[in-house]
N, C-alpha and C positions, 0 to 999 in steps of 0.2 A: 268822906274819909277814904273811899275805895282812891280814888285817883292821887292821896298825896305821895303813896309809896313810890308810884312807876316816876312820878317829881322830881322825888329825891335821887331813883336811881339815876335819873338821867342827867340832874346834875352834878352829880356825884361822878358818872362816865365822865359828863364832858371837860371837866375839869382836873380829873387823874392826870392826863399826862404833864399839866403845869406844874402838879402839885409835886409831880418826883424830880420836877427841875432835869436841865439837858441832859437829852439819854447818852451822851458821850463823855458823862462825867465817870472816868474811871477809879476816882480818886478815896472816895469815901460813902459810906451812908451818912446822911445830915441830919442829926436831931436839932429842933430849933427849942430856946426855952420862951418859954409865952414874952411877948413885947408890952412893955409898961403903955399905961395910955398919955403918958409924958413924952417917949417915944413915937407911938403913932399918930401922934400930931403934927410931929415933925417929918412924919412920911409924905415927902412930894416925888413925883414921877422927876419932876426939874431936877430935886435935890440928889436923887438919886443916878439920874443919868449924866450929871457933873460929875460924881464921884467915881463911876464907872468911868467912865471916858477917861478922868485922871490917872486911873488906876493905871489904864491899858497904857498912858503915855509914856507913863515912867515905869513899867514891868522892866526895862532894863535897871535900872536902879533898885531892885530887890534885893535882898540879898540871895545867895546861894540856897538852893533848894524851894526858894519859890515859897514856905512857908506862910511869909505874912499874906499874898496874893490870895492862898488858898482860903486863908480864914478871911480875907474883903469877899470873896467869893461865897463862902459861907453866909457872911450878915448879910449878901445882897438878896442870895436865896431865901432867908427868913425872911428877909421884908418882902416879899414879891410873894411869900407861901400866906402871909400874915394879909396881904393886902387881898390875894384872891379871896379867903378867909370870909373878912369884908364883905365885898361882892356877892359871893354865894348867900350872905346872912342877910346883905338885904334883896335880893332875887327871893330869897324865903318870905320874908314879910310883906315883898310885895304883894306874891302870888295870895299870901292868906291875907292881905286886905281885900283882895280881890273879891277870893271867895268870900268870905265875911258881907261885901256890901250886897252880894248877891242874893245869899242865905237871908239875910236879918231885915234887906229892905227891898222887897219885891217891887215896891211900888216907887222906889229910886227918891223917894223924899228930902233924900239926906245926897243925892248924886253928886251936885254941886262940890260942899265939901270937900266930899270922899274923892271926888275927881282930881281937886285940886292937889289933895295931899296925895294922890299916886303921882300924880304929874311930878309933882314935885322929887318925889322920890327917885322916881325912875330915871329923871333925867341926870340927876344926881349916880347911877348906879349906869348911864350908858355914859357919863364922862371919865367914870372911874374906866371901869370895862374895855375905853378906846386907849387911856394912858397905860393901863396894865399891858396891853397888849403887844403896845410899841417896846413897852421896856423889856417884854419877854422876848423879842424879835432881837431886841436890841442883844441880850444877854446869850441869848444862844450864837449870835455869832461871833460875839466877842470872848463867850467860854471856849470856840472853838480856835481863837488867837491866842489865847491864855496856855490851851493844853500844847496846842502848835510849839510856843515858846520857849513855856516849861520843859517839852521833852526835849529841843532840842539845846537845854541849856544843860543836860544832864547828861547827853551822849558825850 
């Protein structure tokens, strides 16, 4: 039990700065409300960097003030906070299957299994982990064409 804490700290560190989304968001603090599991099913990294992508095409056709941009901007950050989310929950499960088959079956009886269903897991959680990735690479630099545009549609 001693080691789960320094765990959590450390996922909990490495994962702060995605969680407060690009630091040159001057614009608002973002509260998200919890996403249906209707919705996060239809959470794809595809579906999402379609819509991004469209967004940035036609930001000249917004209206004044950039309003609606902000709030696409918003639902992107909740799905990308929603999906890290995710990620982090099963990084947790992993690590205590982990320990679990260490604890309970010294003698690895049960290895096979337990192997298969980490495998499984995890691969599952570094496919996620590589598309979050891109898409947050993705969003930082196009939040920073967004605010680019914004401000200068204001001056």
């Amino acid at each position: 039990k001693n080691s789960s804490p320094s765990l959590d700290n450390y996922t909990a560190h490495s994962t702060d700065d995605i969680r407060e989304g690009p630091k040159e968001n001057p614009l608002l603090n973002w509260t998200c409300s919890p996403i249906s599991l209707q919705m996060e099913q239809n959470i794809s990294t595809g579906f999402l960097d379609k819509r991004i992508a469209n967004r940035i095409e036609h930001a000249e056709d917004y209206p004044d003030g950039g309003t609606q941009l902000i709030e696409d901007m918003q639902e992107f950050y909740c799905y990308l906070k929603h999906v890290n989310q995710l990620v982090v929950n099963k990084e947790r499960r992993g690590n205590a299957l982990m320990r679990k088959l260490v604890e309970e079956d010294p003698e690895f009886t049960q290895i096979q299994f337990d192997t298969e269903e980490l495998g499984n897991h995890f691969s599952w959680v570094e496919e996620e982990v590589e598309a979050f990735e891109k898409i947050m690479d993705g969003i930082c630099y196009q939040w920073k064409c967004l605010v680019a545009r914004y401000t200068q549609k204001k001056l």
